[in-house]
Backbone as numpy.savetxt, mean C-alpha at the origin, in Angstrom:
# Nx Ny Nz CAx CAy CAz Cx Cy Cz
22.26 -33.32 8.99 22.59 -32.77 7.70 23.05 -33.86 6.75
23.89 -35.15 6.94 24.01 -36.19 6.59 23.52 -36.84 5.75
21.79 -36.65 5.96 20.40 -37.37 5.77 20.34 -36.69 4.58
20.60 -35.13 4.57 20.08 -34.42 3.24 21.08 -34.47 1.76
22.02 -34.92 2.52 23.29 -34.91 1.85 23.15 -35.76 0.57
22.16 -36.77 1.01 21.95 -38.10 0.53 20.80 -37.85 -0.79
20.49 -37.03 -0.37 19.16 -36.76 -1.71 19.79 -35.74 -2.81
18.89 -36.27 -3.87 18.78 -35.57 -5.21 18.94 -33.55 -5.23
19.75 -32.85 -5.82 19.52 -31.74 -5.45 18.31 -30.92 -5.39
17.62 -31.71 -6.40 16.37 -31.23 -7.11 15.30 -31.54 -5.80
15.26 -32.74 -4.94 14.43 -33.15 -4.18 14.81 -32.42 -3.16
15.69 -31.95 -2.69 16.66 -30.69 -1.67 15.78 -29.68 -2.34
16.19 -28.64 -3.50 15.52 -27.39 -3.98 13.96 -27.66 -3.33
12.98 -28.93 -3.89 11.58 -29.23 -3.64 11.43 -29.01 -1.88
12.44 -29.65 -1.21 12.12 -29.46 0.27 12.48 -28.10 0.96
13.45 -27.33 0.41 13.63 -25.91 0.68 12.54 -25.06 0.66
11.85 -25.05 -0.78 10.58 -24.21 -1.22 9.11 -24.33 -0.35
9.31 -25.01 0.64 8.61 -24.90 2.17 8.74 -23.88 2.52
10.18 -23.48 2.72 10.63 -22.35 3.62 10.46 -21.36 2.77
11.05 -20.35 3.39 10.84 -18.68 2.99 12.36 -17.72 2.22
11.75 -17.39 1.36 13.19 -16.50 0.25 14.29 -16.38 1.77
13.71 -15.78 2.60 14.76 -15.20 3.75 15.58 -16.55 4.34
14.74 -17.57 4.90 15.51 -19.02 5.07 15.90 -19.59 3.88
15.98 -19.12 2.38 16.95 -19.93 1.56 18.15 -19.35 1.24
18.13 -18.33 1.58 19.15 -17.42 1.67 20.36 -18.07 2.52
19.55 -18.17 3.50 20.56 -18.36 5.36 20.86 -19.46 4.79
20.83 -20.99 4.14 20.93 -22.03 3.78 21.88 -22.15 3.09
22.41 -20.88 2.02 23.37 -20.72 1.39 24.48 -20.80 2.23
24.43 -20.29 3.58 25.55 -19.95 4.65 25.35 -21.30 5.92
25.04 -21.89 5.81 24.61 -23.44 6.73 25.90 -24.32 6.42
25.35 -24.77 4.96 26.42 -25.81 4.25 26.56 -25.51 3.00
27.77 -26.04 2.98 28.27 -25.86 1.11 27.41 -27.13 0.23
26.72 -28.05 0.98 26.19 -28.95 0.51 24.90 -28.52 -0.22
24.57 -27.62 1.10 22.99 -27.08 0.64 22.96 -25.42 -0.62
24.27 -25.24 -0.74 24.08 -23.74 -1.09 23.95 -24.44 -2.75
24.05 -25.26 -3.37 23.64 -25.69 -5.10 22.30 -25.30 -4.89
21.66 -26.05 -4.10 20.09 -26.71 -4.46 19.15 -25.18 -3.78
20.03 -24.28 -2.65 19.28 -23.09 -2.19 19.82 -22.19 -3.38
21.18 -22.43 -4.54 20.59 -21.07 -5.21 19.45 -21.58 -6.35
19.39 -22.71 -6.45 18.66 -23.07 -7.63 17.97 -22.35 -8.28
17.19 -22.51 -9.74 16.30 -21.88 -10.30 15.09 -22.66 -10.03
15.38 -23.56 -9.53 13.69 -24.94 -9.34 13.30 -23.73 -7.75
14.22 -23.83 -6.83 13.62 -22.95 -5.76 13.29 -21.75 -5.77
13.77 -21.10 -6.68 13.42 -19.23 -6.55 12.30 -19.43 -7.37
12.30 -20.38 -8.48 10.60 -20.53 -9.37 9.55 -20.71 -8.08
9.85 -21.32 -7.38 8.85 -21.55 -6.82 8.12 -20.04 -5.52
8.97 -19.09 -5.22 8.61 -17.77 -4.27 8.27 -17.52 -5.72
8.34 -16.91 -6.71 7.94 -16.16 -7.56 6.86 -16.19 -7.93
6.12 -15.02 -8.12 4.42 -14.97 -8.45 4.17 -15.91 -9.73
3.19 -16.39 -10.22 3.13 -17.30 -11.28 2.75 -16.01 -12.27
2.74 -15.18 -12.56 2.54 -14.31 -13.37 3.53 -13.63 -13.24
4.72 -13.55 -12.98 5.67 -13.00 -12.91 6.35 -12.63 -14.33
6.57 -13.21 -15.47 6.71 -13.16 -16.64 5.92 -11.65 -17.08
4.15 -11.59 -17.07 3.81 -10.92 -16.93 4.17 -9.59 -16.49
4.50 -9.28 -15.17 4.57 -8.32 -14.13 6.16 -7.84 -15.04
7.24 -8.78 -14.91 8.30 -7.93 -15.98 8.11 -7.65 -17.45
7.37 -7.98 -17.97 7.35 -7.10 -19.49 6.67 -6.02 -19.31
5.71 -5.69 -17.96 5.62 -4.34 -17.85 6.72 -3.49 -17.57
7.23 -3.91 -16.71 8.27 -3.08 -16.21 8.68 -1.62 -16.97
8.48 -0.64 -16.55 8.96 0.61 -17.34 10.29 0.77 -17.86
11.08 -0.03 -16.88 12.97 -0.15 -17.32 13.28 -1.20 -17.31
13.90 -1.90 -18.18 13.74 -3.79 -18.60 14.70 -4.28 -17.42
14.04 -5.15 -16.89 15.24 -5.44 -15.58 16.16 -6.94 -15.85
18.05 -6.55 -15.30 18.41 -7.44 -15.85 18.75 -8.50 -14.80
18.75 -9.79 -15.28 18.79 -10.97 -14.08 19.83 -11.67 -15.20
20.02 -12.70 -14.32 20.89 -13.96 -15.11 20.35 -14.96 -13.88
19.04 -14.90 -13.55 19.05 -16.75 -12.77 17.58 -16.29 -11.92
17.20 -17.15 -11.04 15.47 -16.94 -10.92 15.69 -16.19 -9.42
16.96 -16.33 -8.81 17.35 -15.59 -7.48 17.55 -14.17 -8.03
18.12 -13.61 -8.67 18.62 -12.61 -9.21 17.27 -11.44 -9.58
16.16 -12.37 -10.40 15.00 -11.77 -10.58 14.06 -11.75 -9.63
14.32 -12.87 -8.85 13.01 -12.46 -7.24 13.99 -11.22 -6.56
15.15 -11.05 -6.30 15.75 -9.75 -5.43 15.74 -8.68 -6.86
15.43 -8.44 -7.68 15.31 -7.68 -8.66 13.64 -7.03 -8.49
12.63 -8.02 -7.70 11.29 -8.02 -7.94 11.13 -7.47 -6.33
11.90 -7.61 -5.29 11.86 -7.65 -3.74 11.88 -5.68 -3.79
12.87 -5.10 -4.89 12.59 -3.30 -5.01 11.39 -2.83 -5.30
11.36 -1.57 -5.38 9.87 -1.24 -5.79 10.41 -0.96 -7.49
9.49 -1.47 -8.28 9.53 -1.09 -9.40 8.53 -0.53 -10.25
8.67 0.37 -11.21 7.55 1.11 -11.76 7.12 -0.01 -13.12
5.69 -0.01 -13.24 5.14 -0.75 -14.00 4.09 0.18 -14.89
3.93 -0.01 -16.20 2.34 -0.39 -16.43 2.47 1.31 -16.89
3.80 1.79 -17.80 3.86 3.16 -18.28 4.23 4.19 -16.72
4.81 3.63 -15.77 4.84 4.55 -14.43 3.65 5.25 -13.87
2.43 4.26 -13.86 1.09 4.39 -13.16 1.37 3.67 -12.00
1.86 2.79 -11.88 2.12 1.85 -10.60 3.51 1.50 -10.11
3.49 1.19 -8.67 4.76 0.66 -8.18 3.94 -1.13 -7.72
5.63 -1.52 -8.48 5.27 -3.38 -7.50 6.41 -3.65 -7.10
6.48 -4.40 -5.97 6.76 -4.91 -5.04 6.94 -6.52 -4.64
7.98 -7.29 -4.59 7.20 -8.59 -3.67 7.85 -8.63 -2.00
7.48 -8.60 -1.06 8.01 -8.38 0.21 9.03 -9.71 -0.02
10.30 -9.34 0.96 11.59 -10.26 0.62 11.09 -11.47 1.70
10.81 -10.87 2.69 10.35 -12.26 3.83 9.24 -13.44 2.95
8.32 -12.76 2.66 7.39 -13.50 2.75 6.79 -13.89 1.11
7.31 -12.72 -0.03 7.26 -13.38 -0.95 6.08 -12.58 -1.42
5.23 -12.17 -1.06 3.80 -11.79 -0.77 4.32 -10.31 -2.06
2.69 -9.84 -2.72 2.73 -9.20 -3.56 2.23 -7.60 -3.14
2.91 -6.56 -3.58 2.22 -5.05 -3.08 2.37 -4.17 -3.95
1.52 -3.35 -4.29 1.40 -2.59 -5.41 0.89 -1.16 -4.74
1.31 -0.17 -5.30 1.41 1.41 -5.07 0.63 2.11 -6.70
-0.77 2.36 -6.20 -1.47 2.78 -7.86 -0.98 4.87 -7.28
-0.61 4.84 -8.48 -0.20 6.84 -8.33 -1.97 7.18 -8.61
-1.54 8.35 -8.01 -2.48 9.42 -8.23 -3.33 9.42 -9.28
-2.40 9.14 -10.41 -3.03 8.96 -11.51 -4.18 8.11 -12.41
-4.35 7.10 -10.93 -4.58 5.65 -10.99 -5.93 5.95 -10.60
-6.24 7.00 -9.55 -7.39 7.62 -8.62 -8.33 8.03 -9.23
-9.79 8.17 -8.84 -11.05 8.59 -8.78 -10.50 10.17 -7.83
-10.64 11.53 -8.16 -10.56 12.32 -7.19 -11.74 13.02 -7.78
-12.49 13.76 -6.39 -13.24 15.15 -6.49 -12.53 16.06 -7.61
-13.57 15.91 -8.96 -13.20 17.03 -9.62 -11.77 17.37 -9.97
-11.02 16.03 -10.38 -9.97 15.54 -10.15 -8.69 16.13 -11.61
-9.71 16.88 -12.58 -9.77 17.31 -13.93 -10.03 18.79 -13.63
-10.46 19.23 -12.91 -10.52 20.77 -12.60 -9.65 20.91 -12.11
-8.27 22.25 -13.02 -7.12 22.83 -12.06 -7.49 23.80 -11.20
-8.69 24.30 -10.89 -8.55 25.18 -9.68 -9.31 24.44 -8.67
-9.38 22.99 -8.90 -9.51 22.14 -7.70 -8.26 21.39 -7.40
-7.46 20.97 -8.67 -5.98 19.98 -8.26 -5.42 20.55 -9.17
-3.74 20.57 -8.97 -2.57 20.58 -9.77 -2.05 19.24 -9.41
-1.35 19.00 -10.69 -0.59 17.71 -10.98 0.73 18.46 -10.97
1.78 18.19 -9.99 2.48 18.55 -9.90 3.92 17.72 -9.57
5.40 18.12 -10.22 6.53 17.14 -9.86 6.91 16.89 -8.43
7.27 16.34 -7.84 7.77 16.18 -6.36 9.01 15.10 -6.80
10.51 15.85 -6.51 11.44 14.74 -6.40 11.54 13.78 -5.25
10.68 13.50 -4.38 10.58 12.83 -3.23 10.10 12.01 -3.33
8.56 11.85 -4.81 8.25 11.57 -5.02 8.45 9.65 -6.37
8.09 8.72 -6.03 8.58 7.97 -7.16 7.98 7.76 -8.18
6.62 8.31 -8.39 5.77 8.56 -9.80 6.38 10.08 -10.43
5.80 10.27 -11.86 6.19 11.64 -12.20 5.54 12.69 -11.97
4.34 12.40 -11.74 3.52 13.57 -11.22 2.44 12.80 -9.97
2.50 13.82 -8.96 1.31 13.57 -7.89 0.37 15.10 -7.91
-0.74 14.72 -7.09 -2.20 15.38 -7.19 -2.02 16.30 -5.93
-1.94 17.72 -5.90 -1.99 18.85 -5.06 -3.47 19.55 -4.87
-3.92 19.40 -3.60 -4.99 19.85 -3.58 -5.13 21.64 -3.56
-5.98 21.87 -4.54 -5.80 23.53 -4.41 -6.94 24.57 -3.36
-7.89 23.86 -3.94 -9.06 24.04 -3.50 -10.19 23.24 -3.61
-11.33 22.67 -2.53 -12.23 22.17 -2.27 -12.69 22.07 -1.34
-14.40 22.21 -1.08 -15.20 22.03 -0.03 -15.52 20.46 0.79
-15.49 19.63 -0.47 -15.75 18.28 -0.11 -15.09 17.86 -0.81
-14.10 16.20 -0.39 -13.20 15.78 -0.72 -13.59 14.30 -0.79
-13.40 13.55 -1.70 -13.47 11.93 -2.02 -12.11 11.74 -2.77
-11.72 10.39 -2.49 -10.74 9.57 -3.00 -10.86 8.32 -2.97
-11.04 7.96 -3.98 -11.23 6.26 -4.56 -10.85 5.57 -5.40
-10.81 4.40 -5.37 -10.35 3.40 -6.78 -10.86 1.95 -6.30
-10.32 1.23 -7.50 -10.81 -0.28 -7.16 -9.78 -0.95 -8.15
-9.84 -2.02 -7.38 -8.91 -3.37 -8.06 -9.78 -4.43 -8.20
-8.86 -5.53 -8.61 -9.27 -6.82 -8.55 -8.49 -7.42 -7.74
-8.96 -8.86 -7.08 -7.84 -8.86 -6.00 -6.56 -10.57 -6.75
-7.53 -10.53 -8.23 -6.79 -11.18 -9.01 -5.35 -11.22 -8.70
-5.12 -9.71 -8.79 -3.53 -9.18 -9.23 -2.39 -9.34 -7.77
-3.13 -9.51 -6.92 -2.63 -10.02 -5.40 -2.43 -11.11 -5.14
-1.32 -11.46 -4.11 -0.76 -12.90 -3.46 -2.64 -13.41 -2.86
-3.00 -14.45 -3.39 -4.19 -15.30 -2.80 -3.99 -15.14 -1.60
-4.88 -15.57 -0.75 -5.34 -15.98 0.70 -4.84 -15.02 1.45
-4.80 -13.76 1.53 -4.29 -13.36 2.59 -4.65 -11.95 2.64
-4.09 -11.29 3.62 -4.79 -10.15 4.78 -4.23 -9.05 3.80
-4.59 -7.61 3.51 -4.23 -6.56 2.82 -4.48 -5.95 3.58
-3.68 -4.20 3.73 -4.06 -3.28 3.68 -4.39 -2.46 3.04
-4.97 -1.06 2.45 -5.04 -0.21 1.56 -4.54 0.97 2.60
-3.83 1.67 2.22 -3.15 2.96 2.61 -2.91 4.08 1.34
-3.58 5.09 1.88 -3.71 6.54 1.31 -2.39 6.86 1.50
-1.36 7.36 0.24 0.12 7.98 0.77 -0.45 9.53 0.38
0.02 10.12 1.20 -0.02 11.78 1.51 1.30 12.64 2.13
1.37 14.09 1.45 2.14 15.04 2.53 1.13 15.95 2.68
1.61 17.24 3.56 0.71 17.97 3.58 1.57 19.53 3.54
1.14 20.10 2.88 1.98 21.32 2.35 1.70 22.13 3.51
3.16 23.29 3.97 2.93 24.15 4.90 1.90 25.10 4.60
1.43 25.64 5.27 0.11 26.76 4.77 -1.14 26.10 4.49
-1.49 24.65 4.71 -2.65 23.78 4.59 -4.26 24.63 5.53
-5.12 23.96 5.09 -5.91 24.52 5.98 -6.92 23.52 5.51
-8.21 23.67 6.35 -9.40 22.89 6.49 -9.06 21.35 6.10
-7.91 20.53 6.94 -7.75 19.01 6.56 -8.08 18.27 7.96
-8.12 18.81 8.99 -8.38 18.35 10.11 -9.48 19.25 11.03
-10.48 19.55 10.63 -11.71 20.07 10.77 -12.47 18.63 11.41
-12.62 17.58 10.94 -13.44 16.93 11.33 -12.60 15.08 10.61
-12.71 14.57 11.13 -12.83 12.95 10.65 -13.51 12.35 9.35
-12.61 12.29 8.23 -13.10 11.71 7.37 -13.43 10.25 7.20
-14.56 9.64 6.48 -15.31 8.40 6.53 -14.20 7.70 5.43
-14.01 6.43 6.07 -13.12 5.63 4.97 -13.79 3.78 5.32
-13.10 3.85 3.92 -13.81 2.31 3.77 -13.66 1.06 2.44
-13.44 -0.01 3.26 -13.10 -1.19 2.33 -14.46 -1.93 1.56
-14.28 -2.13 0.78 -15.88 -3.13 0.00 -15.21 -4.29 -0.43
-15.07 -5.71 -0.64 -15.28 -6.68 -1.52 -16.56 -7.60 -1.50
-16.58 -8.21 -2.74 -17.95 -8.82 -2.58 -19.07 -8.32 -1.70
-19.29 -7.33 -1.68 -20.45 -6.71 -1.10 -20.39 -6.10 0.37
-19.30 -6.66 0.90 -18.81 -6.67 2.69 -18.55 -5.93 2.56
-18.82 -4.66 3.69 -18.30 -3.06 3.67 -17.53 -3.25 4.89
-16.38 -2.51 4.93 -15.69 -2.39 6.44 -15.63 -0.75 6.35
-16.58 0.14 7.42 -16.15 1.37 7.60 -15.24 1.52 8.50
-14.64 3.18 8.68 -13.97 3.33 9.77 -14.27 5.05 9.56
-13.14 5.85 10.60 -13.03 6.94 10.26 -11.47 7.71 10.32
-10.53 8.28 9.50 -9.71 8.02 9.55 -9.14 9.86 9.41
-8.30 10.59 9.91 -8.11 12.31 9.68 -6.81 12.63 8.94
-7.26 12.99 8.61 -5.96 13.67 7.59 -4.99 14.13 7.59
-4.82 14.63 8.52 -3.75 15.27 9.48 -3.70 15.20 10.90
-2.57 15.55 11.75 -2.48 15.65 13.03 -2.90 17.16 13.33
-3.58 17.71 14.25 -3.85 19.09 14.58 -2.51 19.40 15.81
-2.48 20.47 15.32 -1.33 21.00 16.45 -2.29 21.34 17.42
-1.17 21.10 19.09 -1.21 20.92 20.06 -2.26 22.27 20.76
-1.47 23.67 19.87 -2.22 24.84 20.17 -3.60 24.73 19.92
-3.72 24.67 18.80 -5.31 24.26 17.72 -6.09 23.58 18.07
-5.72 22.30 18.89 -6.42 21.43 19.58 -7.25 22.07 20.94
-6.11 22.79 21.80 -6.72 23.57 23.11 -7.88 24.56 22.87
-7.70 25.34 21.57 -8.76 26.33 21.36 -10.03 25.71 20.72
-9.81 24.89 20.14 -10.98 24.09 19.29 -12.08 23.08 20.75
-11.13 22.79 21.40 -11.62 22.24 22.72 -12.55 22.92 23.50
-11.72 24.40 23.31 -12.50 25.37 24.34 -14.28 26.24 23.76
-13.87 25.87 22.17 -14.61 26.93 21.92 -16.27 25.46 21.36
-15.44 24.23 20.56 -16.07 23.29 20.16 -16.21 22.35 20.69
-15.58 22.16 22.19 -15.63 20.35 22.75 -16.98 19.66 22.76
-18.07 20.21 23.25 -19.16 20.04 23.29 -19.76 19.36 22.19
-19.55 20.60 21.04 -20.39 20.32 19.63 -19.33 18.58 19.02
-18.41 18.66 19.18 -17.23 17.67 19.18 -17.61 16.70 19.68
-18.05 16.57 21.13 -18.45 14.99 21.88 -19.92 15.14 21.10
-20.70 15.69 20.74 -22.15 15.38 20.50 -21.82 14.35 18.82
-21.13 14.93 18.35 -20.48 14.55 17.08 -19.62 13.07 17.13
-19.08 12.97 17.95 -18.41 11.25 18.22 -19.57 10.67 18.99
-20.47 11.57 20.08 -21.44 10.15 20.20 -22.38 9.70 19.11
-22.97 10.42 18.45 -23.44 9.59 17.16 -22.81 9.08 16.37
-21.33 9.14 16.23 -21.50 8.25 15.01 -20.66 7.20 15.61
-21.25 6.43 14.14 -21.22 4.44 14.58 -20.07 4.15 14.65
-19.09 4.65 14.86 -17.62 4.57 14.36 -17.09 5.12 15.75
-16.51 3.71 16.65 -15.57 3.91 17.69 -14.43 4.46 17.81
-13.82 5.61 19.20 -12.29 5.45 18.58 -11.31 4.97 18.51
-11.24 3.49 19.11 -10.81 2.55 18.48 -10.51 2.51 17.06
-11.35 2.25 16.40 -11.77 1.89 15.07 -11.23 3.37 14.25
-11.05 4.16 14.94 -10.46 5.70 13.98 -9.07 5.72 13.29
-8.76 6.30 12.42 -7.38 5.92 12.01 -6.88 7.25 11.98
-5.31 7.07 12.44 -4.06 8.52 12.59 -3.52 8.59 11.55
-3.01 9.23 11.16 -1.54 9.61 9.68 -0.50 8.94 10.87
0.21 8.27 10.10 1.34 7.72 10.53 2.76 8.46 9.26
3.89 8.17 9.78 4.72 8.40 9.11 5.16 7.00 8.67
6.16 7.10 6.90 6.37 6.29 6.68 8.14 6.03 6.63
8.63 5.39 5.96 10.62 5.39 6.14 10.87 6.48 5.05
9.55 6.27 4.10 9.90 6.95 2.69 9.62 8.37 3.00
9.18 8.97 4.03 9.38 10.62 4.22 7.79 11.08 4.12
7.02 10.14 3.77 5.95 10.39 3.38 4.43 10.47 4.37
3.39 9.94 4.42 2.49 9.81 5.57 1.92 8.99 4.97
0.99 8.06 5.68 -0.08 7.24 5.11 -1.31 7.29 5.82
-2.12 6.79 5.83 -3.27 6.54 6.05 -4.20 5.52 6.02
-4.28 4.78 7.19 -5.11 3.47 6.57 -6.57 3.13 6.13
-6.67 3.03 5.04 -8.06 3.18 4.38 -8.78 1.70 5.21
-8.74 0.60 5.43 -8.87 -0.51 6.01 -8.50 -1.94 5.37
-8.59 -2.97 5.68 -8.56 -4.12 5.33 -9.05 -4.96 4.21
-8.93 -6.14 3.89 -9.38 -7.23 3.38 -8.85 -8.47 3.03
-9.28 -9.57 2.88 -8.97 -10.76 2.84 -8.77 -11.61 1.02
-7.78 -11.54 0.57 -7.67 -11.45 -0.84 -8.50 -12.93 -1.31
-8.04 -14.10 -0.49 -9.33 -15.32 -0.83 -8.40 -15.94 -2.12
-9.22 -16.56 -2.57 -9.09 -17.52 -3.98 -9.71 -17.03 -5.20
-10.90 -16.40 -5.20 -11.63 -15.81 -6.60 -11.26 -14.72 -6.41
-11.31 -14.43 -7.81 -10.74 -12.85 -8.47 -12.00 -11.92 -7.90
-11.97 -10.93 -7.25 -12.80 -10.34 -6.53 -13.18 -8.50 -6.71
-13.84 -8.01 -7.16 -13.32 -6.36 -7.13 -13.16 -6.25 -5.73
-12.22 -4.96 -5.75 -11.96 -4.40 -4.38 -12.17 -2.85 -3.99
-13.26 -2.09 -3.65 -13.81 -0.54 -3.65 -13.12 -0.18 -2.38
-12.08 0.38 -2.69 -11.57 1.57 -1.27 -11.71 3.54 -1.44
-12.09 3.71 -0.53 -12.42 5.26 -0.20 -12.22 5.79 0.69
-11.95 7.23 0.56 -11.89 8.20 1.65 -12.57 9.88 1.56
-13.47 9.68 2.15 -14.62 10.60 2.04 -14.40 11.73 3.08
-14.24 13.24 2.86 -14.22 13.96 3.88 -15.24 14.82 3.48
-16.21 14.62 5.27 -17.78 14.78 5.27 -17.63 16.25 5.63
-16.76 17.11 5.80 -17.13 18.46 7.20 -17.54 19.59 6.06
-17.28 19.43 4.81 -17.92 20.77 3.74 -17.44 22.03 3.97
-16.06 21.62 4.49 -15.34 23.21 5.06 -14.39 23.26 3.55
-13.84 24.21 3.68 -12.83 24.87 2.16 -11.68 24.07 2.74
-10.64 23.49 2.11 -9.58 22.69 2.26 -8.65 23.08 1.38
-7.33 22.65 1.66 -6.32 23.10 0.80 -4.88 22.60 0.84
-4.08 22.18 0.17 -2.77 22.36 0.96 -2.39 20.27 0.91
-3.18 19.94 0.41 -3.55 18.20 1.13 -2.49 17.58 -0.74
-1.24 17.03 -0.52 -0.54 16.54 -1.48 -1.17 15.02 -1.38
-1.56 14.02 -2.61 -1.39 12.79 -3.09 -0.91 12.02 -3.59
-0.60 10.78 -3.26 0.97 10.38 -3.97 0.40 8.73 -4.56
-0.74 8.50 -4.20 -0.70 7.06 -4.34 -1.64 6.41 -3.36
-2.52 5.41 -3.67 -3.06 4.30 -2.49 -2.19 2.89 -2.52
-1.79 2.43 -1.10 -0.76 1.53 -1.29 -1.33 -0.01 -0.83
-1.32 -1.34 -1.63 -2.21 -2.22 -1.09 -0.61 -3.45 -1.03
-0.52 -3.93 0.70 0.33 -4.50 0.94 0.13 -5.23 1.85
0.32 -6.58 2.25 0.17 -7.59 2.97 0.58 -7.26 4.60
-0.68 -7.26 5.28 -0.36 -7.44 6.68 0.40 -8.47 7.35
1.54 -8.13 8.24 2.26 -9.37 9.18 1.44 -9.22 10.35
1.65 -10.58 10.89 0.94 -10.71 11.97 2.08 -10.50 13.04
C-alpha cells in the first residue's frame, strides 16, 4: 500500500477505474489514503455510460446528485425515462446498461382494439398503464431496438414481464415460438406462458399425450432450448425471449413472442420487455 501512497491521486483514481463501482466502493474502507482518489469524480466518470448526460435529461423526475458517485448510485435504481415509456438501469456490479420498454413501447396483436386489450392501472406496476389481454385467438408480441443504446460488447437478454390474472384461460394450450434477430442471425426457441396446474397437466396427458409427443417430435425446437415463466423479486414473471451479443456497431435488434395454438385466450397481463446483461 506504501507504493500507492506515493502516486498522484489522479494516477490512483486512473488505476482504480480498472476495477469495478463495487471494488471502489470497498477501497473507500481499505485505507484512508485510498478513499480521496476512490470517491473521485475522475473515477465514477469513468463506470458511467458516455451518454449519460443524455440518459438524465430524460429522466421523468430530475435527479439530484452533488458528485459523479452520487449520480452513478442515483443511475444503479430503476428510473423512468423518455415521458414514463421506459425504465433504465445501470447494474451496480458491473456498470453494464438495462432498460425495461412498457407495454406501451410494444407491437401487440390488435393492440388498439379494446375488446382485444385494456390498458389498464396496476399499483404493482412501475409504468402507468400496462396491456390486459381480453380476448384473442392468436397472440404476437414484439419490438425492436438498436443495440446503440446498450453497454457495447456484451451478452443481453430480452425478457417478456407478465402476470397472469385469476380466471385466465387458453395461455398454456400449447408452446409459444419466440425469438431474437440481429443483423440477420435468428435465434429461435419456444417459450409458455404460463405454468399448467398439476391437475390440468394429468388430464391433458390422458386425453392429449399422444397428439402432444407427435407435436414436440416435429418441431425443431429441443426441450432444452424451451423456456419456463420464472418468477421475479419484483412480484412479477418473466419470460425469456432469448439472447444476443450487443458488439461494437449500432445494430437493430427484432425480439418476439408468437403464440401458434389459435385457441381463444384471455386473462394474460403485460408489463414490459426487459433487455439486461447476462452474468456469467
Amino acid at each position: 500500500m506504501s507504493n500507492i501512497d506515493t502516486l498522484p491521486e489522479d494516477c490512483v483514481s486512473s488505476i482504480l477505474s480498472f476495477t469495478s463501482p463495487a471494488d471502489a466502493s470497498r477501497f473507500c474502507l481499505v485505507s484512508s489514503s485510498l478513499r480521496s482518489p476512490a470517491l473521485s469524480d475522475l473515477l465514477w466518470l469513468s463506470f458511467l455510460p458516455d451518454d449519460y448526460n443524455h440518459i438524465v435529461s430524460r429522466a421523468l423526475a430530475p435527479l439530484l446528485f452533488s458528485s459523479k458517485r452520487d449520480l452513478f448510485h442515483a443511475l444503479s435504481h430503476p428510473i423512468l425515462i423518455d415521458g414514463g415509456s421506459k425504465c433504465f438501469q445501470l447494474d451496480k456490479s458491473s456498470a453494464k446498461k438495462s432498460y425495461i420498454l412498457s407495454a406501451t413501447e410494444l407491437s401487440l396483436t390488435r393492440g388498439n382494439d379494446p375488446m382485444a386489450w385494456s390498458w389498464i392501472l396496476m399499483p404493482e406496476s412501475r409504468f402507468s398503464v400496462v396491456a390486459r389481454l381480453r380476448t384473442l385467438s392468436s397472440l404476437e408480441i414484439k419490438c425492436k431496438i438498436r443495440t446503440g443504446i446498450l453497454t457495447p460488447n456484451t451478452w443481453y437478454g430480452a425478457y417478456l414481464i407478465v402476470k397472469v390474472f385469476q380466471g385466465a384461460y387458453g395461455l398454456d394450450s400449447a408452446a409459444s415460438e419466440v425469438f431474437v434477430e440481429v443483423g440477420g442471425v435468428v435465434k429461435k426457441g419456444e417459450a409458455y406462458l404460463c405454468e399448467k396446474d398439476e391437475r390440468k397437466q394429468k388430464t391433458e396427458a390422458l386425453f392429449y399425450g399422444n397428439r402432444r409427443e407427435m407435436l414436440e417430435r416435429s418441431s425443431a425446437v429441443t426441450k432444452e432450448d424451451r423456456k419456463y415463466p420464472s418468477r421475479r423479486p419484483d412480484g412479477w414473471t418473466e419470460i425469456e425471449l432469448g439472447e444476443f451479443y450487443s458488439g461494437e456497431e449500432d445494430q437493430e435488434v427484432k425480439m418476439s413472442l408468437r403464440e401458434v395454438g389459435y385457441q381463444l385466450k384471455a386473462g394474460l397481463v403485460v408489463e414490459g420487455i426487459q433487455l439486461r446483461p447476462k452474468h456469467a
